[in-house]
DSSP file (Angstrom, degrees, kcal/mol; ACC not computed):
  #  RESIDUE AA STRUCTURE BP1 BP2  ACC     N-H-->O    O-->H-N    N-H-->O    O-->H-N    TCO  KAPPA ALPHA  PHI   PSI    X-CA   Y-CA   Z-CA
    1    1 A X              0   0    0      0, 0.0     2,-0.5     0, 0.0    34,-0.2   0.000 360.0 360.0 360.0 125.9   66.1   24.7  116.1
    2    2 A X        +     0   0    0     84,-0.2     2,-0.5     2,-0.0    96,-0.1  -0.333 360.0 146.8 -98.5  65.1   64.7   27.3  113.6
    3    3 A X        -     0   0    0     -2,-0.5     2,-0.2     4,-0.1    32,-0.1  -0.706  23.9-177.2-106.4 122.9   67.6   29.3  113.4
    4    4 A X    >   -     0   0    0     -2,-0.5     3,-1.3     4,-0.0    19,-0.1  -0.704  39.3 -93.6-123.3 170.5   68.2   31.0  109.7
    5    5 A X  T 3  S+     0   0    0     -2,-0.2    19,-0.1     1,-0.2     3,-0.1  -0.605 122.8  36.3 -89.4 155.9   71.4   33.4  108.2
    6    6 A X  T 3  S+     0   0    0     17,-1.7    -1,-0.2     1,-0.2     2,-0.2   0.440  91.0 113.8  91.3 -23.9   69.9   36.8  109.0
    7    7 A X    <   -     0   0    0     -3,-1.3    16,-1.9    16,-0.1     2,-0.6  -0.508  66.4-120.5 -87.9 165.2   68.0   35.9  112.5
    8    8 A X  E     -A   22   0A   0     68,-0.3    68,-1.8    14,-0.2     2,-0.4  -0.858  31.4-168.9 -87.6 131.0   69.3   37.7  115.5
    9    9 A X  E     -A   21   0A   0     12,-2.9    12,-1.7    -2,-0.6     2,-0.5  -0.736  19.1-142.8-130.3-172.0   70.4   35.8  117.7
   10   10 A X  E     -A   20   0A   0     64,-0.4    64,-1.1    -2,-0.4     2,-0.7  -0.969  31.0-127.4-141.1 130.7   71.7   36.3  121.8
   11   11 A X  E     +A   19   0A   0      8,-3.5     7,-1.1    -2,-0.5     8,-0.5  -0.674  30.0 178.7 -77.6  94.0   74.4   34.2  122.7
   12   12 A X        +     0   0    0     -2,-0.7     2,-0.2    60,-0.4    61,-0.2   0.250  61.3  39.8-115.8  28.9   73.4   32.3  125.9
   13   13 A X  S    S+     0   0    0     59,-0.9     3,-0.3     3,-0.1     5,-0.1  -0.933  96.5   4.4-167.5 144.4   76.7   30.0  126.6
   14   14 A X  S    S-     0   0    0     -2,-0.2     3,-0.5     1,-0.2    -3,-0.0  -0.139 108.8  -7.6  75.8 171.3   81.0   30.6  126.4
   15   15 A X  S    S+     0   0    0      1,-0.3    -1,-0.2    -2,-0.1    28,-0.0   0.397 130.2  42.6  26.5 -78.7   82.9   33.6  125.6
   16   16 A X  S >  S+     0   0    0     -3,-0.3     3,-0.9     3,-0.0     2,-0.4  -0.470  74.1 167.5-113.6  48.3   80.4   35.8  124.7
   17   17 A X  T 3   +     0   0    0     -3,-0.5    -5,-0.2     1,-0.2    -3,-0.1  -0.754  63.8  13.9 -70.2 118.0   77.6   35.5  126.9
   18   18 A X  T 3  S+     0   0    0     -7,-1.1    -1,-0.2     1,-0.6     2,-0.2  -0.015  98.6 115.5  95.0  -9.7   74.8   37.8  127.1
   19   19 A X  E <   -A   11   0A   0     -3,-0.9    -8,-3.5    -8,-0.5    -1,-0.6  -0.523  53.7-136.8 -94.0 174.7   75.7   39.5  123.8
   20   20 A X  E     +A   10   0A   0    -10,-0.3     2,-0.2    -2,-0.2   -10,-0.2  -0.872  22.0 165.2-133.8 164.0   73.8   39.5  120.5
   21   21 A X  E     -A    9   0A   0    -12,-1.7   -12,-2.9    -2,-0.3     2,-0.3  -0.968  38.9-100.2-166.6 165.1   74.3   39.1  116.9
   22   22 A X  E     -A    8   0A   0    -14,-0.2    19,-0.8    -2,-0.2     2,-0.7  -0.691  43.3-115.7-106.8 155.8   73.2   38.6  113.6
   23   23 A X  E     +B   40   0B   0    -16,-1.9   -17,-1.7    -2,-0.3    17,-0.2  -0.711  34.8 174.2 -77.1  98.5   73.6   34.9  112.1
   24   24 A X  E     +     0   0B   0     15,-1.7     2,-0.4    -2,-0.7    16,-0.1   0.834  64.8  10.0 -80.5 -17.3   76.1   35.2  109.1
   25   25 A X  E     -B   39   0B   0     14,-1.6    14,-2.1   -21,-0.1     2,-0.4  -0.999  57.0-154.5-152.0 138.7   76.4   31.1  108.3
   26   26 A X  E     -B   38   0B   0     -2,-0.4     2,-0.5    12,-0.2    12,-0.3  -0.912  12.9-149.7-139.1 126.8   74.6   28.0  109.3
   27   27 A X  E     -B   37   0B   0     10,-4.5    10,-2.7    -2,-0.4     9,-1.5  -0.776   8.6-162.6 -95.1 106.8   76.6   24.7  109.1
   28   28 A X  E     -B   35   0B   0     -2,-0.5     2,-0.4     7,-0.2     7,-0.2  -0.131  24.0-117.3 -78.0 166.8   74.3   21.7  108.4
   29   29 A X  E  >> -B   34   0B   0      5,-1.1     4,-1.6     1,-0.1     5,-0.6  -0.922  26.9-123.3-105.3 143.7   76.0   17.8  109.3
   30   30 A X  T  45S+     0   0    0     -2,-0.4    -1,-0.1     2,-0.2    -2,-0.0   0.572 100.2  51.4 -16.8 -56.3   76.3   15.9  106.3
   31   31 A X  T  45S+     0   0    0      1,-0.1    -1,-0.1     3,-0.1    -3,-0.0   0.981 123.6  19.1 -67.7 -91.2   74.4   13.1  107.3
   32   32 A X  T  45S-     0   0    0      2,-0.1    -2,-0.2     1,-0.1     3,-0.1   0.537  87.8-129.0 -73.5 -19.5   71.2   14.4  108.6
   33   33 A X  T  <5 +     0   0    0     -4,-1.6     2,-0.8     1,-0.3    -3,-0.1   0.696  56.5 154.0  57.7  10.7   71.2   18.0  107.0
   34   34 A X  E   < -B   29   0B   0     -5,-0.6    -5,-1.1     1,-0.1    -1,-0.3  -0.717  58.9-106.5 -78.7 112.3   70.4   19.3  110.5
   35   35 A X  E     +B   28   0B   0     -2,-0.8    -7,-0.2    -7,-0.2     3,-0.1  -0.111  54.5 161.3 -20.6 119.0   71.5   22.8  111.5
   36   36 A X  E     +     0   0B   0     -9,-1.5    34,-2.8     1,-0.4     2,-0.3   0.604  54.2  16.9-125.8 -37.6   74.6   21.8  113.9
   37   37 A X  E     -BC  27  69B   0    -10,-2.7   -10,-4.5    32,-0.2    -1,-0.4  -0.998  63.2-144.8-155.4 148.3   76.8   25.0  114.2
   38   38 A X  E     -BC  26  68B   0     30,-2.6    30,-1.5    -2,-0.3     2,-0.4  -0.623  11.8-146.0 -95.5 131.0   76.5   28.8  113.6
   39   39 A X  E     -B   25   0B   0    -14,-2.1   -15,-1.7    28,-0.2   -14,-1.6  -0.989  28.8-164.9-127.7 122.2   78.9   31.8  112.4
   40   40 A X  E >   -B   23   0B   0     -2,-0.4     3,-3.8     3,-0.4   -17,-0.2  -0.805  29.6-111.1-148.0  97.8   77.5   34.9  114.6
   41   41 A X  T 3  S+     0   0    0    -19,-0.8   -19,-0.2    -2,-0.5     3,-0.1   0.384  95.8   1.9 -29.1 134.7   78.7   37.9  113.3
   42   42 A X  T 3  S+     0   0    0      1,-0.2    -1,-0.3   -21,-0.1     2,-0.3   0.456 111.1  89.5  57.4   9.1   81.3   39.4  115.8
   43   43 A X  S <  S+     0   0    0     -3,-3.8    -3,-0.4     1,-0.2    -1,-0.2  -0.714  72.2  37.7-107.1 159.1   81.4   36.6  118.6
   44   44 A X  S    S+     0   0    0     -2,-0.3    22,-1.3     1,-0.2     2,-0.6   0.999  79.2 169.0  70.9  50.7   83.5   33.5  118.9
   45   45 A X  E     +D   65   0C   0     -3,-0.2     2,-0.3    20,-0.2    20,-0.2  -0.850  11.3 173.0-106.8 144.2   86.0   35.4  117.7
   46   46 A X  E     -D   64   0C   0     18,-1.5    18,-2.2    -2,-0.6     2,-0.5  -0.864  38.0-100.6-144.0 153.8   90.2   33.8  117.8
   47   47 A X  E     -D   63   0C   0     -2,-0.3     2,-0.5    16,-0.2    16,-0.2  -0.781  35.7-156.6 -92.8 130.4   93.5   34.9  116.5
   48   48 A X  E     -D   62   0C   0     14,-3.0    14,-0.6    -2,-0.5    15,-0.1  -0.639  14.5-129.6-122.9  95.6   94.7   33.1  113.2
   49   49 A X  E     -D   61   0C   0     -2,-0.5     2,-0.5    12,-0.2    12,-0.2   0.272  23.9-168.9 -28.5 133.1   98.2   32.9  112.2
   50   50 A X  E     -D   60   0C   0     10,-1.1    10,-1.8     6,-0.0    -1,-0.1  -0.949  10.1-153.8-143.7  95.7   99.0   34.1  108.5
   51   51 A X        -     0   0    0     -2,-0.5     2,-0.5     8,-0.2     8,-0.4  -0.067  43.7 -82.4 -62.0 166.0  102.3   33.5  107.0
   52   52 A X        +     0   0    0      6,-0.1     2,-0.3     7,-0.1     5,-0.2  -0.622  59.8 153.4 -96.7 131.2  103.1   36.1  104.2
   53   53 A X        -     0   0    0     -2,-0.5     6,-0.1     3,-0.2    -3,-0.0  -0.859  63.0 -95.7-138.3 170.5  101.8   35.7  100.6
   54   54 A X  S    S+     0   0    0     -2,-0.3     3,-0.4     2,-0.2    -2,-0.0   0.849 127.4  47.3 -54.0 -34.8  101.0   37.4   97.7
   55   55 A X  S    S+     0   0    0      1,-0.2    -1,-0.2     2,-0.1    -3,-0.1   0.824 128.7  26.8 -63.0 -42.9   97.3   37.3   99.0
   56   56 A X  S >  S+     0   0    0      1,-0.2     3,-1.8     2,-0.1    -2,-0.2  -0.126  72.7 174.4-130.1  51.3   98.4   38.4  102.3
   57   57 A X  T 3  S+     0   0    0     -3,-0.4    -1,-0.2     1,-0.2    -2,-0.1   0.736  81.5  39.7 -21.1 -68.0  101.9   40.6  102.0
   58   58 A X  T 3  S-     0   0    0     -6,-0.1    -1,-0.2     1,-0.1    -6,-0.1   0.881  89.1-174.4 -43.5 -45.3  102.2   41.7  105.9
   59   59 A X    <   +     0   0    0     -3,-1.8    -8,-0.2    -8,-0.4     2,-0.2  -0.243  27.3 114.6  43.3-163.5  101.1   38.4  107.6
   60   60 A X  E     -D   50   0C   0    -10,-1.8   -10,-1.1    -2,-0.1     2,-0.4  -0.547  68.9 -10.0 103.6-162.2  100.6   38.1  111.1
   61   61 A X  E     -D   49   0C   0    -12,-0.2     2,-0.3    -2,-0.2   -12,-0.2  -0.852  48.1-158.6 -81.9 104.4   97.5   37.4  113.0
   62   62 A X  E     -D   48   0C   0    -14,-0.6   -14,-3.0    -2,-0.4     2,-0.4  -0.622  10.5-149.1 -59.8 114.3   94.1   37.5  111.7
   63   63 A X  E     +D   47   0C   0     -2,-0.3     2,-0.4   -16,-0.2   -16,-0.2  -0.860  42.0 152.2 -95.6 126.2   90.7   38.0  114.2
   64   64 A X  E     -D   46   0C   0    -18,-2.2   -18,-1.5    -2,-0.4     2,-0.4  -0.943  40.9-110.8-160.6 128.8   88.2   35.8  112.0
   65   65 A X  E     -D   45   0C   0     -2,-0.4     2,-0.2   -20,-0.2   -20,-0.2  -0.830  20.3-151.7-109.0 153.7   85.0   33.9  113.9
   66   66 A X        -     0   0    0    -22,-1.3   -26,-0.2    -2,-0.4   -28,-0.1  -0.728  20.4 -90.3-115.7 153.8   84.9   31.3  114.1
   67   67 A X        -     0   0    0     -2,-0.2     2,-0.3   -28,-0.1   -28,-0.2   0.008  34.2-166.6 -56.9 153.8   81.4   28.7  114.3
   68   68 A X  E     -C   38   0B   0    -30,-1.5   -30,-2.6    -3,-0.1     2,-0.1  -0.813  37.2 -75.9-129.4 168.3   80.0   27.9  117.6
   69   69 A X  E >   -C   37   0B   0     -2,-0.3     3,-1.8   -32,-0.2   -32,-0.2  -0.422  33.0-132.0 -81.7 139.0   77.1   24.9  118.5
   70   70 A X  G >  S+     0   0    0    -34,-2.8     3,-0.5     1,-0.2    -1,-0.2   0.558 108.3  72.0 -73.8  -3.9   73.7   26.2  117.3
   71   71 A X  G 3  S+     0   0    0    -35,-0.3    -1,-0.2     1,-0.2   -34,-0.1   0.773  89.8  60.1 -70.7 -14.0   73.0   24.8  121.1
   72   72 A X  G <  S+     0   0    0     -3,-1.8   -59,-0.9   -59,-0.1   -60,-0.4   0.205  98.3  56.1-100.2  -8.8   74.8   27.7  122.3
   73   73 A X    <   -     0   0    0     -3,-0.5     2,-0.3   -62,-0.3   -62,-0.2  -0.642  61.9-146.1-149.3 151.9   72.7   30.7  120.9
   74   74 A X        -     0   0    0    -64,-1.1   -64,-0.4    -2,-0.2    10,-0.1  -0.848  26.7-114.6-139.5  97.8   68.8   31.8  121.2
   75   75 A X        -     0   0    0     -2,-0.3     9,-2.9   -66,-0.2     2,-0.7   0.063  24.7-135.7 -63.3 141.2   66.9   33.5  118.5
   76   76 A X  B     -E   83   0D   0    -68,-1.8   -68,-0.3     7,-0.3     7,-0.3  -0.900  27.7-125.6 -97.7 101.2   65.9   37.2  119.7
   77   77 A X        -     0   0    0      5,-1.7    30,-0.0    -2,-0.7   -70,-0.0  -0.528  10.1-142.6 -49.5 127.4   62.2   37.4  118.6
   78   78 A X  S    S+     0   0    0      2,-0.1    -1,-0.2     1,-0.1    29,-0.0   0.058  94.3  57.7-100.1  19.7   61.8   40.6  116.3
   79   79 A X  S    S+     0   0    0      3,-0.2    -1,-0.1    26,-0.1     2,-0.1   0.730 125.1  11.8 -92.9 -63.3   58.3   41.3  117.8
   80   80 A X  S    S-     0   0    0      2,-0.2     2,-3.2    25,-0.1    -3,-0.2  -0.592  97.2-130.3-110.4  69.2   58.9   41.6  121.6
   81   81 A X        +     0   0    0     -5,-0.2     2,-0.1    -2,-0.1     3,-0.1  -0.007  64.8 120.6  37.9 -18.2   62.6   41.8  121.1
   82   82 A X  S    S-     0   0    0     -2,-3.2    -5,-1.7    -6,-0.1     2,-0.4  -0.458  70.9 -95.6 -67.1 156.6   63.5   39.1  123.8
   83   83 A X  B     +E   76   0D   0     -7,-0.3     2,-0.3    -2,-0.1    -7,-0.3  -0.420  59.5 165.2 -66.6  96.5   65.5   35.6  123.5
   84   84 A X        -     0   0    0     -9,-2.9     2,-0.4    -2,-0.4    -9,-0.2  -0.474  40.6-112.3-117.5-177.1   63.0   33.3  123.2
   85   85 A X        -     0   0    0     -2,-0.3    16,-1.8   -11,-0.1    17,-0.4  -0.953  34.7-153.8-119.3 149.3   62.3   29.4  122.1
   86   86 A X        -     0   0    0     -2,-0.4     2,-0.2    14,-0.2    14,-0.2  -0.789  14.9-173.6-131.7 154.9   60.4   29.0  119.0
   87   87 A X        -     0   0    0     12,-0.4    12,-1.2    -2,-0.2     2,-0.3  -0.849  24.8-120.8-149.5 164.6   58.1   26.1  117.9
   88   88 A X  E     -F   98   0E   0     -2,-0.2     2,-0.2    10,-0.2    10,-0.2  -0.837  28.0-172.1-121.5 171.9   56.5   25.8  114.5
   89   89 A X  E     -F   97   0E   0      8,-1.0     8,-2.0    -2,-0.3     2,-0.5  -0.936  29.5-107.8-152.3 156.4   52.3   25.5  113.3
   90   90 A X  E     -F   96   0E   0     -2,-0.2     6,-0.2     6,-0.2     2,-0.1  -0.714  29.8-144.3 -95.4 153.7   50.5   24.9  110.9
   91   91 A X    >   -     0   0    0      4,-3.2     3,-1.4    -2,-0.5     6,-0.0  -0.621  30.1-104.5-104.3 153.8   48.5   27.8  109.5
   92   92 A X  T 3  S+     0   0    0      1,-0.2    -1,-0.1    -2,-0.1    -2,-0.0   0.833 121.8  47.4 -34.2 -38.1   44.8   27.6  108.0
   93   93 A X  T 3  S-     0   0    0      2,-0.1    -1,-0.2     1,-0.0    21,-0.2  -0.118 126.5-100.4-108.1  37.7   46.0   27.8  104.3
   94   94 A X  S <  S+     0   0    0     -3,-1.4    20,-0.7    19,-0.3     2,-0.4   0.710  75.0 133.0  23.9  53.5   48.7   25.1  105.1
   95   95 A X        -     0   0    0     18,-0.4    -4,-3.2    19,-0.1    -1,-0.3  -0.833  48.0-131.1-101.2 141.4   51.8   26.8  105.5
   96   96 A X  E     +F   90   0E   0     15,-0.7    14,-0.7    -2,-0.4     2,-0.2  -0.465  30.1 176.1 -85.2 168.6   54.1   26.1  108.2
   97   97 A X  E     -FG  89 109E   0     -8,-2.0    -8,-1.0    12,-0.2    12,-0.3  -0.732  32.4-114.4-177.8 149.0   55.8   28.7  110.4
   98   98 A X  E     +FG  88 108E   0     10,-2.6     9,-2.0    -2,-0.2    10,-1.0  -0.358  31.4 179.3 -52.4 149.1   57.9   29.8  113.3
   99   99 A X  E     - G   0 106E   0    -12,-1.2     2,-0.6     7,-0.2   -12,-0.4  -0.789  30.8-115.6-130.3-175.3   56.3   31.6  116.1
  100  100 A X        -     0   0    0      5,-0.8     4,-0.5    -2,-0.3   -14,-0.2  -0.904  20.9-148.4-119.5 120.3   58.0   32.9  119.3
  101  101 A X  S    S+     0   0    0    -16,-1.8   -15,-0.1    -2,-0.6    -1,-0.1   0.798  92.2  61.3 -73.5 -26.8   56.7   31.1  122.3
  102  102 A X  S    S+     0   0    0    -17,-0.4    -1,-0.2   -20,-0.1   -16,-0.1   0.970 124.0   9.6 -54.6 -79.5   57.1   33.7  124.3
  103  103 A X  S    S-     0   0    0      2,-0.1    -2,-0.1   -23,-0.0     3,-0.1   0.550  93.6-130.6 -99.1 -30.1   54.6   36.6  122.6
  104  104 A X        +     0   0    0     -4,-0.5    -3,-0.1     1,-0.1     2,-0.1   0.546  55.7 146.4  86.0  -3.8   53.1   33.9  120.2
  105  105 A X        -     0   0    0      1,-0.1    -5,-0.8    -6,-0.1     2,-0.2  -0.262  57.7-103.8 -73.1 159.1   53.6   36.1  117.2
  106  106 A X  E     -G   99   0E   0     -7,-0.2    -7,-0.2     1,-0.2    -1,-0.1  -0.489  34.0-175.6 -77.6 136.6   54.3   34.7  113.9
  107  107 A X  E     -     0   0E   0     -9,-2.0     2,-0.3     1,-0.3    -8,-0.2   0.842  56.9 -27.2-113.1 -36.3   58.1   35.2  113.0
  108  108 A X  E     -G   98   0E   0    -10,-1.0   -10,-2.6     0, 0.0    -1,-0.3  -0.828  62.4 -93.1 177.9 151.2   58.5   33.8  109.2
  109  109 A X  E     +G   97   0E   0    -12,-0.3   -12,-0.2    -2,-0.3     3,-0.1  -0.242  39.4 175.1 -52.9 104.6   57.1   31.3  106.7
  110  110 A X  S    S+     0   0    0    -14,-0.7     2,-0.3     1,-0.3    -1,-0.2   0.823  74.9  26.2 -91.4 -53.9   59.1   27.4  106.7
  111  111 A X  S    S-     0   0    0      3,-0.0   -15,-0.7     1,-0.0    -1,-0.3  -0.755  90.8-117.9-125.1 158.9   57.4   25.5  104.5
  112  112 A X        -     0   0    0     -2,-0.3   -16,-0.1   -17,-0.1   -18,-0.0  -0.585  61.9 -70.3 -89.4 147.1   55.0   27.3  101.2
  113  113 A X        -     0   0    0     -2,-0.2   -18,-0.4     1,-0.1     2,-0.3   0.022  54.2-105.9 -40.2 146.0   51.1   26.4  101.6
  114  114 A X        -     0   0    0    -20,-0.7     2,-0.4   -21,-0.2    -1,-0.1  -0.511  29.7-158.9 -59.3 117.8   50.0   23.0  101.1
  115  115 A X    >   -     0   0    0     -2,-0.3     3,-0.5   -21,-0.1     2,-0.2  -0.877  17.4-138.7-109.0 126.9   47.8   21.8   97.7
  116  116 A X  T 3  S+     0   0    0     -2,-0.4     3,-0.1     1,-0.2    -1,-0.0  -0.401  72.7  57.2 -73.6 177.1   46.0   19.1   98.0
  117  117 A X  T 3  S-     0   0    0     -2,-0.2     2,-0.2     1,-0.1    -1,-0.2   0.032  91.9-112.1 111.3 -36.6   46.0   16.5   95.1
  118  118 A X    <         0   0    0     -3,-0.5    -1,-0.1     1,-0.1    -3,-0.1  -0.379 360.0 360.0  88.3 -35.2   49.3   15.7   94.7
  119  119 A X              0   0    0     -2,-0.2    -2,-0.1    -3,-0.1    -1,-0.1   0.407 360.0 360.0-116.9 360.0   50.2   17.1   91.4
C-alpha cells in the first residue's frame, strides 16, 4: 500500500464506512518496516477514561482516534477524486512513482531518479 500522512483517504471497512479523511499517522511493524495501521483524522474514534491530574484537572472521558488496519482504508486519488488502488512505475529519468489505476495519472514521487554508476 502507498498510503502517506497527508493522503486522503475513504474508509472502506468498520465504523466509519463510506466516510473520508485525511491520514494523520502511519504505523510501520518493527520487523519489516511495512505500513501496518493508520490514524485517520476524525474516524475510529472511542471514549478514553482520564483520571484527574495536574495535566488534566476535570477528568472524565476523552474522544481520541484511535489507528485502524491500513487494509481498511483506500487512497482518494486527487486527480479524478475517486477511491482508487494505486500501483507504482518507473519513469524515463528513473524515478519511481504512484499512479492511480483508475485515471492513470501520476500522484507523487517514491523513490528520487536513478544515477547510474554507483557513486
Amino acid at each position: 500500500m502507498h498510503i502517506r500522512v497527508d493522503d486522503t483517504v475513504k474508509v472502506i471497512a468498520g465504523n466509519d464506512r463510506g466516510e473520508t479523511g485525511k491520514v494523520q499517522r502511519v504505523i510501520r511493524d518493527k520487523a519489516t518496516r511495512k505500513p501496518v495501521r493508520v490514524v485517520v483524522e476524525g474516524m475510529n474514534r472511542v471514549y478514553k477514561h482520564v483520571r484527574r491530574s495536574q495535566r488534566n484537572p476535570q477528568g472524565g472521558r476523552l474522544s481520541t482516534e484511535m489507528p485502524m488496519s491500513i487494509a481498511n482504508v483506500q487512497l482518494v486519488c486527487p486527480v479524478c477524486g475517486q477511491a482508487s488502488r494505486t500501483g507504482s512505475r518507473l519513469l524515463d529519468d528513473g524515478s519511481k512513482e504512484r499512479f492511480c489505476k483508475k485515471c492513470g495519472k501520476g500522484i507523487g514521487q517514491i523513490a528520487p531518479p536513478h544515477t547510474a554508476g554507483g557513486k
